[in-house]
One Martini backbone bead per residue (centre of mass of N, CA, C, O) as a GRO file, in nm:
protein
  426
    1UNK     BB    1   1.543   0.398  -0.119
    2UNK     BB    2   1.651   0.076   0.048
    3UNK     BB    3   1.940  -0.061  -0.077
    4UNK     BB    4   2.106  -0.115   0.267
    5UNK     BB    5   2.164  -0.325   0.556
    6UNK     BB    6   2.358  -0.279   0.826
    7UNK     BB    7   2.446  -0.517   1.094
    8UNK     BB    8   2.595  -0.474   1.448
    9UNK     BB    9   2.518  -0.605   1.735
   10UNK     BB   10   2.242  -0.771   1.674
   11UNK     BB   11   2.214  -1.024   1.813
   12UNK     BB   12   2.280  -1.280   1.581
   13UNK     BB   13   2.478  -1.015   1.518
   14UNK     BB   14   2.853  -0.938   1.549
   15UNK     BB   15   2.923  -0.868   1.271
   16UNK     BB   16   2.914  -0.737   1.012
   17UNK     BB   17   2.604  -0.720   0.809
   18UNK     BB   18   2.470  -0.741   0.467
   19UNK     BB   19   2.140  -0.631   0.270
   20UNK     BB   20   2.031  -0.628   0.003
   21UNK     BB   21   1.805  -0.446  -0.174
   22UNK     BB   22   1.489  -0.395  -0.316
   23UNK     BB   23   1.168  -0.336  -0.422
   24UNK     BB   24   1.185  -0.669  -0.393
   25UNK     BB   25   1.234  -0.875  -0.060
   26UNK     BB   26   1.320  -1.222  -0.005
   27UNK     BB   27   1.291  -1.389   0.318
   28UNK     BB   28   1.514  -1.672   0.351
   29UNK     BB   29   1.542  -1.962   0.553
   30UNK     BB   30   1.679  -2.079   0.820
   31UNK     BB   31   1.617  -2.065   1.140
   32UNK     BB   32   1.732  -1.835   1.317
   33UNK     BB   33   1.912  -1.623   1.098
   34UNK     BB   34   1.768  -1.339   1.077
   35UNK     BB   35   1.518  -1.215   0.939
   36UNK     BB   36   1.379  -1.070   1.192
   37UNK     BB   37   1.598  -0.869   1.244
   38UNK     BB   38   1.612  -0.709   1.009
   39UNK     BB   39   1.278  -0.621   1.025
   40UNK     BB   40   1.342  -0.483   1.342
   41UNK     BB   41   1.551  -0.237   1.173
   42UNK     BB   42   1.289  -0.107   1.118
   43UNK     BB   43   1.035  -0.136   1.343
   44UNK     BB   44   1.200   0.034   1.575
   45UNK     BB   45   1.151   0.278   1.420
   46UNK     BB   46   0.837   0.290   1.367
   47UNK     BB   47   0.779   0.244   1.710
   48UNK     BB   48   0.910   0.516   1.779
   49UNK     BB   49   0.800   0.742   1.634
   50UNK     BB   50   0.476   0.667   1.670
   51UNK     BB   51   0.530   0.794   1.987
   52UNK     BB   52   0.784   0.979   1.891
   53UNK     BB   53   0.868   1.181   1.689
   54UNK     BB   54   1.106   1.337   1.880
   55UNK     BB   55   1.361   1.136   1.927
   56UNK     BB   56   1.639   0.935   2.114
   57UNK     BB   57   1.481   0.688   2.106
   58UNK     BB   58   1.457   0.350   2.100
   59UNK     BB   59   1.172   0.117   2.138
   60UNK     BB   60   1.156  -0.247   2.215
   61UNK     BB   61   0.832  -0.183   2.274
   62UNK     BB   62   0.564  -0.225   2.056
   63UNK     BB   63   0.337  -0.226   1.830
   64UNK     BB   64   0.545  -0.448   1.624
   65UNK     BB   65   0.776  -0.517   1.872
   66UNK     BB   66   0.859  -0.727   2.161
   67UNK     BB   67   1.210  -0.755   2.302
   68UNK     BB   68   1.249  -0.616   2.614
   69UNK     BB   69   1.597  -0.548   2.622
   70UNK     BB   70   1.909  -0.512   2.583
   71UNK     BB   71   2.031  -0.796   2.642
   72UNK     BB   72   1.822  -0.899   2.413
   73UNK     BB   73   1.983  -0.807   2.159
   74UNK     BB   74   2.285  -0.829   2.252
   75UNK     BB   75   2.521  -0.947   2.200
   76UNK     BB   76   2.682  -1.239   2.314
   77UNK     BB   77   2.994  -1.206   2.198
   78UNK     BB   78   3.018  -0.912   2.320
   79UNK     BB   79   3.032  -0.645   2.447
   80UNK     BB   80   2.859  -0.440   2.647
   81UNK     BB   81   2.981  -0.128   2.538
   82UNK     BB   82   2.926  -0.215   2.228
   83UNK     BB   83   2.743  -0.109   1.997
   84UNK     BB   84   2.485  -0.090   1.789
   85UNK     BB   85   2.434  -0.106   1.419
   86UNK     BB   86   2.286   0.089   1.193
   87UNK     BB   87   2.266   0.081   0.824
   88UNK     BB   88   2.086   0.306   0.556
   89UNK     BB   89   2.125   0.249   0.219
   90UNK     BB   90   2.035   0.491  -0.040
   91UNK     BB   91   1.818   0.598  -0.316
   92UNK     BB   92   1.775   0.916  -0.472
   93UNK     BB   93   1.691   1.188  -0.649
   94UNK     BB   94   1.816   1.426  -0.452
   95UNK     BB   95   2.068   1.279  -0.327
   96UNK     BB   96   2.121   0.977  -0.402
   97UNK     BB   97   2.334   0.854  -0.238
   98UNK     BB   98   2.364   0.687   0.066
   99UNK     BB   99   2.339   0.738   0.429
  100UNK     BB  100   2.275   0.607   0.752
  101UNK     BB  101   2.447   0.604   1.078
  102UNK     BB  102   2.346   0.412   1.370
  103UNK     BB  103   2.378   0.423   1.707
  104UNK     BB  104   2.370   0.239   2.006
  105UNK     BB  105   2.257   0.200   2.348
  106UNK     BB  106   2.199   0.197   2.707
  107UNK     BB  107   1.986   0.290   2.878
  108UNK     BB  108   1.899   0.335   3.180
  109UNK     BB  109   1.585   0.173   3.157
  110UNK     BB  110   1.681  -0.116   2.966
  111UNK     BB  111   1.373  -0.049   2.716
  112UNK     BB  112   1.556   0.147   2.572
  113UNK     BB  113   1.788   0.332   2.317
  114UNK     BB  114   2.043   0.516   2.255
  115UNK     BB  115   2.172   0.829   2.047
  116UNK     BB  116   2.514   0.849   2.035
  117UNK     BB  117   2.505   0.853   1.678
  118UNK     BB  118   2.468   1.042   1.360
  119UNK     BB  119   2.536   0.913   1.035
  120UNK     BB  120   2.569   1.139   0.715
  121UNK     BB  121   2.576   1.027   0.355
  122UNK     BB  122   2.631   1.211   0.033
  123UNK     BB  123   2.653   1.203  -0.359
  124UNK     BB  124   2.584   1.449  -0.409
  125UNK     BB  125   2.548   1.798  -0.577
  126UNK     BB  126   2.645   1.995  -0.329
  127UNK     BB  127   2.823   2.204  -0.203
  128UNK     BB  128   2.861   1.985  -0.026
  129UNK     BB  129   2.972   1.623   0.032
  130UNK     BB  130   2.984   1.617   0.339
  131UNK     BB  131   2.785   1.485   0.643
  132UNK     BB  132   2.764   1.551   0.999
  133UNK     BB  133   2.599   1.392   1.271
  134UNK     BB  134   2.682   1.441   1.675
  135UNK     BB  135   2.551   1.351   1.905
  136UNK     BB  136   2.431   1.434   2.225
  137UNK     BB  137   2.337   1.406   2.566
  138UNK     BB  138   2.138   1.624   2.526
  139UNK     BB  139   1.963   1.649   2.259
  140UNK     BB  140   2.207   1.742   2.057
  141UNK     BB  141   2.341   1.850   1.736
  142UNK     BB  142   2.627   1.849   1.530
  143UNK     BB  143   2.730   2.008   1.272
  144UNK     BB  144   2.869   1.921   0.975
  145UNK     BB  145   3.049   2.057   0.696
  146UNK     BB  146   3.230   1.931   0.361
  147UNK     BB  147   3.327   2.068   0.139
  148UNK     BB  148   3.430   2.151  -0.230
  149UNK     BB  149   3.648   2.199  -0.427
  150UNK     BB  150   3.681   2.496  -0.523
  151UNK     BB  151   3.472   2.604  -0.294
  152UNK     BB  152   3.425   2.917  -0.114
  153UNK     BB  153   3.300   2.807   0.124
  154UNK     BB  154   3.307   2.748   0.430
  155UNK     BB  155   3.402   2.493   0.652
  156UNK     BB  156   3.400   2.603   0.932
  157UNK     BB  157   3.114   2.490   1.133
  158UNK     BB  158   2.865   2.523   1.356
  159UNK     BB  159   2.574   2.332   1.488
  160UNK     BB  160   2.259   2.358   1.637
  161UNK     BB  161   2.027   2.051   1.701
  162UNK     BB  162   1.729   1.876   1.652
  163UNK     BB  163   1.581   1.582   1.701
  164UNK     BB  164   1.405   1.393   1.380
  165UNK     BB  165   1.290   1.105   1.342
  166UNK     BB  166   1.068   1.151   1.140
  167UNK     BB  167   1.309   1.234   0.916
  168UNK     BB  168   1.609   1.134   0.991
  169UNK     BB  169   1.674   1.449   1.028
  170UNK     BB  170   1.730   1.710   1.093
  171UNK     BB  171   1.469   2.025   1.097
  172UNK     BB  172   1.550   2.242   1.323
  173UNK     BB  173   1.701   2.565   1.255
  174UNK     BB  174   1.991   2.772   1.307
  175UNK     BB  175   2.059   3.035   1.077
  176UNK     BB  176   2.304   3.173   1.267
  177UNK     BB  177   2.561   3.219   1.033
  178UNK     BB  178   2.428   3.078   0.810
  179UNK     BB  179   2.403   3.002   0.508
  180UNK     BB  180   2.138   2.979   0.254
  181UNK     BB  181   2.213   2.696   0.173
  182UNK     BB  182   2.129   2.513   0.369
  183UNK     BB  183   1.806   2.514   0.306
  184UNK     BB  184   1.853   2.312   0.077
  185UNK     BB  185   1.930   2.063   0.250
  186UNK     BB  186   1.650   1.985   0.409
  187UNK     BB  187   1.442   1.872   0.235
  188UNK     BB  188   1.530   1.646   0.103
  189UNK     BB  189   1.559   1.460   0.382
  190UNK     BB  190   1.263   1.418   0.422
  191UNK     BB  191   1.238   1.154   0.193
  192UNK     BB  192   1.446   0.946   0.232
  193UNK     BB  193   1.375   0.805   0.517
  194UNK     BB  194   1.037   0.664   0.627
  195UNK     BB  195   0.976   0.510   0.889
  196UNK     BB  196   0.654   0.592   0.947
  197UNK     BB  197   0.565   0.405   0.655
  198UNK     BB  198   0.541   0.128   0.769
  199UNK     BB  199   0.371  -0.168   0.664
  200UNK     BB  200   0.282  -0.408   0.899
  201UNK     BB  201   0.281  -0.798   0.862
  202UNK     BB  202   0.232  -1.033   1.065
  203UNK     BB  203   0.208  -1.378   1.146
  204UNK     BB  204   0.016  -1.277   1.393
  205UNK     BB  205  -0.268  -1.273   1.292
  206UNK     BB  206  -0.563  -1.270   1.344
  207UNK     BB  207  -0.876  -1.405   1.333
  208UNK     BB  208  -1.191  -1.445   1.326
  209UNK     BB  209  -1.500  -1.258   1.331
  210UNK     BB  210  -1.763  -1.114   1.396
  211UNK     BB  211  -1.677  -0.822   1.521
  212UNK     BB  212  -1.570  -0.453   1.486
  213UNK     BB  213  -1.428  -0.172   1.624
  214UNK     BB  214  -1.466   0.109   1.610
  215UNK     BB  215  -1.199   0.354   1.509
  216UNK     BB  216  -0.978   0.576   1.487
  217UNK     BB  217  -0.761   0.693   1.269
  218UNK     BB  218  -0.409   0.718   1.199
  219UNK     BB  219  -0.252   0.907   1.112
  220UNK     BB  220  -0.150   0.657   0.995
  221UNK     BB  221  -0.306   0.432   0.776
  222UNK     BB  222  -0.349   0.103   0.915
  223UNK     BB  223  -0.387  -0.212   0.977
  224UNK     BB  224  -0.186  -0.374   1.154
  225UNK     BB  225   0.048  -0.616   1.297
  226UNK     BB  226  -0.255  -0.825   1.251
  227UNK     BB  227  -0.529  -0.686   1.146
  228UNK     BB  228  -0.713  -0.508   1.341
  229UNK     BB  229  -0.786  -0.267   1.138
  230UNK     BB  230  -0.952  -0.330   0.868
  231UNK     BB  231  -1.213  -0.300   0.880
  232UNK     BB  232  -1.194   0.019   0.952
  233UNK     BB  233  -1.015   0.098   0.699
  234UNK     BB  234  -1.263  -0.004   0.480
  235UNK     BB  235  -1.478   0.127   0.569
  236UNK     BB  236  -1.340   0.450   0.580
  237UNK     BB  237  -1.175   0.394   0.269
  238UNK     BB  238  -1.397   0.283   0.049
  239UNK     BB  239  -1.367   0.517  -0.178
  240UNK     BB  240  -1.106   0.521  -0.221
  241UNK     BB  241  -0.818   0.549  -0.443
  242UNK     BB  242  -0.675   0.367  -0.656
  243UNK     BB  243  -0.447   0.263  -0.829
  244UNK     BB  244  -0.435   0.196  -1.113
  245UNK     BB  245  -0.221  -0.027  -1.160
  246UNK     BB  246  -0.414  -0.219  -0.948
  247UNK     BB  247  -0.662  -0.219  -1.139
  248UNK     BB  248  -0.915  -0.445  -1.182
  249UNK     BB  249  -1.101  -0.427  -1.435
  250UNK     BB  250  -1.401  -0.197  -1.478
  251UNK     BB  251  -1.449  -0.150  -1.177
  252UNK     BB  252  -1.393   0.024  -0.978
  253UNK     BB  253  -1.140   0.227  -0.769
  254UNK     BB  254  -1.207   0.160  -0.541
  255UNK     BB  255  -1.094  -0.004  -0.248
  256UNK     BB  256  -1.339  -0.214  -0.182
  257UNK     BB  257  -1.337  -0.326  -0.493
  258UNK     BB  258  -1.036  -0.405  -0.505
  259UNK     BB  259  -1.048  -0.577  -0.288
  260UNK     BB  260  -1.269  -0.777  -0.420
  261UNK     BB  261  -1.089  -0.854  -0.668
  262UNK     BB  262  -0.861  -0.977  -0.560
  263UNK     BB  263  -0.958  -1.196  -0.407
  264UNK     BB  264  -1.111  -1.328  -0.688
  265UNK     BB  265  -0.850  -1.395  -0.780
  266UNK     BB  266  -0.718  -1.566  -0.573
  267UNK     BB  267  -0.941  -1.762  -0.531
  268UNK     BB  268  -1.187  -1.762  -0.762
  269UNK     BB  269  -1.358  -1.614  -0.587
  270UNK     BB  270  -1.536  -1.312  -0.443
  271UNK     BB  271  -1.708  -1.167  -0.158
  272UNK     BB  272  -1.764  -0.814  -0.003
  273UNK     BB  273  -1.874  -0.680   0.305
  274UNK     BB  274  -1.959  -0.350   0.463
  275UNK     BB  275  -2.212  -0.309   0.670
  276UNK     BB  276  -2.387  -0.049   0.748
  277UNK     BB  277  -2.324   0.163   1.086
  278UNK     BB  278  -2.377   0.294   1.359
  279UNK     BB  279  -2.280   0.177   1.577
  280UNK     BB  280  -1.954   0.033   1.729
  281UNK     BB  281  -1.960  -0.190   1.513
  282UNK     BB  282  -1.853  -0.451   1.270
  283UNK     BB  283  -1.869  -0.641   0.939
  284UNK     BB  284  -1.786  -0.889   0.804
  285UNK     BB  285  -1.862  -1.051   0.434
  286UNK     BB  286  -1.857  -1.335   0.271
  287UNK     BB  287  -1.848  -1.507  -0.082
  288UNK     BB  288  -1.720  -1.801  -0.294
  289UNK     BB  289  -1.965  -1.731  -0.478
  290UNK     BB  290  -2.265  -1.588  -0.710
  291UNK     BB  291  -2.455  -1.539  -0.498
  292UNK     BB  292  -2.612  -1.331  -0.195
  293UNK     BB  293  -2.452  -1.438  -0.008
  294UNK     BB  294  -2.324  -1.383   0.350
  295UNK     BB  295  -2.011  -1.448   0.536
  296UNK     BB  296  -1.878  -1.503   0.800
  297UNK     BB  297  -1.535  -1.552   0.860
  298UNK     BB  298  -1.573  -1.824   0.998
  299UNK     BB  299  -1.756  -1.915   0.719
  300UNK     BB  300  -1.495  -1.920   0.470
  301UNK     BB  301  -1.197  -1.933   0.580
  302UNK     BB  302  -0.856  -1.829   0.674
  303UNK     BB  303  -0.751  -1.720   0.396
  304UNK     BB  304  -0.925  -1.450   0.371
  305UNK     BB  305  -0.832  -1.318   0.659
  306UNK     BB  306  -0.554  -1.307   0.617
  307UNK     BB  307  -0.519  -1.166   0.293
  308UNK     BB  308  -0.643  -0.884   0.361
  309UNK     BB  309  -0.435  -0.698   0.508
  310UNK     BB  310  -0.256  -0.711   0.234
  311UNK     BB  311  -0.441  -0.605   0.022
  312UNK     BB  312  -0.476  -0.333   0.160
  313UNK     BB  313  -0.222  -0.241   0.185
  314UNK     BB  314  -0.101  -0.237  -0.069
  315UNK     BB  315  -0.340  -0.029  -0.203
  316UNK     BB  316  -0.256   0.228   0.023
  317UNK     BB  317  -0.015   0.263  -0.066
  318UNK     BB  318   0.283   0.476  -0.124
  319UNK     BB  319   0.502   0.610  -0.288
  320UNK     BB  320   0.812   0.537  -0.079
  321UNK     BB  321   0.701   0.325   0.100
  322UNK     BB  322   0.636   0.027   0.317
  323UNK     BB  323   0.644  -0.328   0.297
  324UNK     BB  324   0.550  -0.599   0.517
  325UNK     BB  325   0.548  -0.949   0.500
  326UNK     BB  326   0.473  -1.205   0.697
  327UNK     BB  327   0.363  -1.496   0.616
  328UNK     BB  328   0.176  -1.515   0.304
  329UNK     BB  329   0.077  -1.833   0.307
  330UNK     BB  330  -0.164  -1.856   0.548
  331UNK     BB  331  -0.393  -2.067   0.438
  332UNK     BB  332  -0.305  -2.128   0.161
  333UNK     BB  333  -0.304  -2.218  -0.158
  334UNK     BB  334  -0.061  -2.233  -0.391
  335UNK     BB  335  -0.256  -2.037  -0.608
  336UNK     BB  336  -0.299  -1.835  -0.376
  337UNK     BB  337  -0.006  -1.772  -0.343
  338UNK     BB  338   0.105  -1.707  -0.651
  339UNK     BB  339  -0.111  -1.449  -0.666
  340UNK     BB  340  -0.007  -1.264  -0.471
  341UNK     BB  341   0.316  -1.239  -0.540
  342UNK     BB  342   0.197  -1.084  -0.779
  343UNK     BB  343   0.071  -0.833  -0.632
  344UNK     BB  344   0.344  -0.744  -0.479
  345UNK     BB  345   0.477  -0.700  -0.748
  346UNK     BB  346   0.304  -0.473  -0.852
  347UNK     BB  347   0.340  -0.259  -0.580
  348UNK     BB  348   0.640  -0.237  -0.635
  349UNK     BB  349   0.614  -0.125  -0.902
  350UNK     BB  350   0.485   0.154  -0.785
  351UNK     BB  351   0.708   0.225  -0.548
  352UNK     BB  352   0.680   0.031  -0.315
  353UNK     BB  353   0.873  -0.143  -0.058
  354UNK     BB  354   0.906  -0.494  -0.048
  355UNK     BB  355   0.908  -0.704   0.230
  356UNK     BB  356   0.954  -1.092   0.240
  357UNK     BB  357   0.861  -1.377   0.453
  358UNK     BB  358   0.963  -1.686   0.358
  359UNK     BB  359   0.934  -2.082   0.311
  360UNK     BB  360   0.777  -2.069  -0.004
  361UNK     BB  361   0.804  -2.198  -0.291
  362UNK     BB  362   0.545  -2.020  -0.409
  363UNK     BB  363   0.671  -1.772  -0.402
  364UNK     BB  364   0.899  -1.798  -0.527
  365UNK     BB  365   0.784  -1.844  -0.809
  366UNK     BB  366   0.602  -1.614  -0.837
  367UNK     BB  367   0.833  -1.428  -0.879
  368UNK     BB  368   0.967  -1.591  -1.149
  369UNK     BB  369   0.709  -1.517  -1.279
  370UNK     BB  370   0.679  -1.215  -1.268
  371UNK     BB  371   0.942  -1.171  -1.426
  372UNK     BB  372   0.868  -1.298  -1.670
  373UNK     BB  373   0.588  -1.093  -1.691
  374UNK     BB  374   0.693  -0.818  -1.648
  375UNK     BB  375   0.618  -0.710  -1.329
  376UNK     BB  376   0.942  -0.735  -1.260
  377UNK     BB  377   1.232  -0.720  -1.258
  378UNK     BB  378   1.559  -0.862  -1.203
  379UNK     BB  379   1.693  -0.608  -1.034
  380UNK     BB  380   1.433  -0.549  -0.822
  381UNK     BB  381   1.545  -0.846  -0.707
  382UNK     BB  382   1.571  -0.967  -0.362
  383UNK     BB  383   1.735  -1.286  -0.294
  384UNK     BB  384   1.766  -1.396   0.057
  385UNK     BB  385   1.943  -1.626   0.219
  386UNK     BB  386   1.977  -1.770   0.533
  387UNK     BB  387   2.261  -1.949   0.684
  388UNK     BB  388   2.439  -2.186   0.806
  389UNK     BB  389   2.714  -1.909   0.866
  390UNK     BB  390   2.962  -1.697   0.978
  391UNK     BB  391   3.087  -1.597   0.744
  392UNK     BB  392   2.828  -1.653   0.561
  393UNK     BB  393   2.479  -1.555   0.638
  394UNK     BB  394   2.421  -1.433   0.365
  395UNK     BB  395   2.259  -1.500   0.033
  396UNK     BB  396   2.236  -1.352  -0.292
  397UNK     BB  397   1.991  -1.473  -0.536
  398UNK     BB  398   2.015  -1.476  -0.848
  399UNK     BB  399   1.779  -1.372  -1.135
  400UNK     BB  400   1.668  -1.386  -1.429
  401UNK     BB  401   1.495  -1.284  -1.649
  402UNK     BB  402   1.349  -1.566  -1.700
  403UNK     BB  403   1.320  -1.682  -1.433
  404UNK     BB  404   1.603  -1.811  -1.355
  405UNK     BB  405   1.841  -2.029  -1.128
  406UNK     BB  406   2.145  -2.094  -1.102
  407UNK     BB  407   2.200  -2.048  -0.764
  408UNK     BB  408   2.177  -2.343  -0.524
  409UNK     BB  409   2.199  -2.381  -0.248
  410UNK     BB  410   2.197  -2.518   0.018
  411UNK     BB  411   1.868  -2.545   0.154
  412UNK     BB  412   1.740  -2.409  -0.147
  413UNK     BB  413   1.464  -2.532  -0.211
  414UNK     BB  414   1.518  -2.903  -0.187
  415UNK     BB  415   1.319  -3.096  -0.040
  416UNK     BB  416   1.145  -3.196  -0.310
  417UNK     BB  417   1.411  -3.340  -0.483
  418UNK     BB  418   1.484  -3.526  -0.210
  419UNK     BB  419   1.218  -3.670  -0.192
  420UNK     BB  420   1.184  -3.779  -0.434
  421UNK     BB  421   1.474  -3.924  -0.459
  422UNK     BB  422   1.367  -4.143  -0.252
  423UNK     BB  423   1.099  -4.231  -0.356
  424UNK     BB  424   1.210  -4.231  -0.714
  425UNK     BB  425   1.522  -4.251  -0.780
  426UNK     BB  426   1.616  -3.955  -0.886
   0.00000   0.00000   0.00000
């Protein structure tokens, strides 16, 4: 899991700036001040892996996010020559704590970022304490491990290794005079962050369609960045089995089943139906009451064709993966907003690590209540608020075990108190 994200001369962020991570993070706060950039420190990773598995460039514009040049994302308060900074600190199971950090450069092409040095430590206990990899121009990296004290192995050794972003740490070694515990130290390596598995649903989601076309699921199966393929992956996937943990009531536990079960809590009933079909298109048929009936999704409110592709994406994540989700409040009630909320407190509480994006005060409350009904820790929850202040551009506000809330910045979701206050003097 990505405990803390480090960005520096990226975009709106000139000096380092730190964002504790949570198994769910709710990012809110001031427009323009950098929520979307900390996403985008995930999503430049996960649309760089899609295109080439193996690669040292990172592309500016793909799958997730579209940025433009180099010029276009570095600090313009920066010198042009001073690299852009991800570091992402994690906790493993197998390695412990630790981190990654990637420096970033203008590629010649000036629509993709070059990686001359990719720094990893671990506070792992295994024969070395500290890792470090320094790519080469040649797009190779060299190699260099520090004993541990009182360790007989030897200390001074280089090795030649190929970058895997796939994996985020070579994985392809030439074990040549290289004692066989390197071997060791591979596996876990792999397991740390997987960015190619972050499902994304970004807040420019499509609208409802008549008919959808059929095509080959991605090896990775997404709905797609505005959930353009929900409708084909649940076609394909629609027997697939969910968490036990994440299924409601006593019916299948197929995929097709609780994406409508899930619907039908949201809404307050729901019904959903993907009639087969040969042709080369498909129908999504949705119906908000106990009926026979079944209408397209023009035909039943945006706020159904919304939420579909988060909850579809929700119950196919997979313990490890990353969810992130842009305004889940879009065409929602109230109700129907608390109501995923507590969704997906549930997917985090599984093991996906969840960030969401959002401006709606029924989300955060939605939150302190997922935590009052022990659906989630206090503990697993970070709410970042981003303020302007160039001192401390981001606060995490603390949430109690009851879901209380005792530190509340000024324009943290208060404008509903000071209009009160204007309306009726208290």
């Amino acid at each position: 899991m990505i405990t803390q994200i480090e960005i520096e001369n990226f975009k709106c962020f000139k000096n380092r700036v730190s964002f504790p991570l949570g198994k769910l993070t709710l990012l809110t706060g001031i427009n323009g001040r950098g929520k979307s950039t900390l996403l985008q420190s995930l999503l430049l990773m996960r649309q760089s892996i899609e295109h080439d598995e193996s690669t040292s460039k990172i592309l500016l514009n793909g799958s997730c996010v579209n940025l433009n040049n180099f010029d276009d994302v570095r600090n313009k308060d920066t010198i042009k020559d001073k690299p852009i900074i991800f570091k992402y600190y994690y906790k493993s199971v197998n390695l412990g704590n630790g981190y990654f950090e990637y420096c970033f450069i203008e590629n010649d092409d000036e629509m993709t970022l070059y990686i001359p040095q990719l720094t990893f430590y671990s506070e792992a206990k295994f024969r070395f304490e500290k890792l470090i990899f320094n790519t080469l121009f040649d797009n190779k990296i060299v190699f260099r491990c520090e004993r541990q004290e009182n360790f007989l192995y030897r200390k001074d050794f280089n090795l030649t290794i190929f970058t895997n972003l796939l994996n985020l740490v070579p994985s392809k070694f030439n074990f040549t005079h290289i004692n066989e515990v390197l071997e060791t130290l591979v596996s876990p390596f792999e397991s740390v962050l997987n960015f190619n598995f972050i499902h994304y649903i970004s807040a420019d989601r499509i609208g409802p369609k008549d008919f959808y076309l059929k095509s080959t699921l991605d090896k990775f199966p997404n709905v797609g960045a505005r959930g353009e393929f929900t409708a084909n992956l649940l076609y394909k996937k629609q027997d697939d089995l969910v968490d036990d943990r994440l299924c409601l009531g006593e019916d299948a536990k197929t995929l097709i089943t609780q994406t409508e079960a899930w619907l039908s809590k949201i809404f307050g009933g729901a019904k959903l139906e993907i009639p087969s079909s040969k042709s080369s298109v498909l129908e999504l048929l949705f119906n908000t009451s106990a009926s026979k009936d079944r209408f397209k999704p023009a035909n039943v409110g945006f706020g159904f064709h919304s939420v579909l592709p988060i909850i579809v994406s929700g119950l196919i994540a997979k313990e490890g993966e990353i969810l992130i989700v842009e305004n889940p409040e879009i065409h929602l009630h109230p109700r129907a907003q608390s109501e995923l909320t507590k969704f997906l407190a549930k997917v985090s509480s599984c093991g996906v690590q969840v960030l969401v994006e959002s401006h709606s005060d029924h989300i955060l409350n939605g939150l302190r209540i997922a935590v009052l009904d022990k659906i989630i820790d206090s503990e697993d929850l970070s709410i970042l608020y981003f303020q302007n202040d160039l001192e401390s551009p981001v606060v995490q506000i603390p949430v109690q075990s009851d879901g209380g809330i005792e530190e509340w910045p000024d324009d943290f979701f208060d404008q509903t108190s000071k209009d009160f206050e204007r309306l009726f003097g208290i």
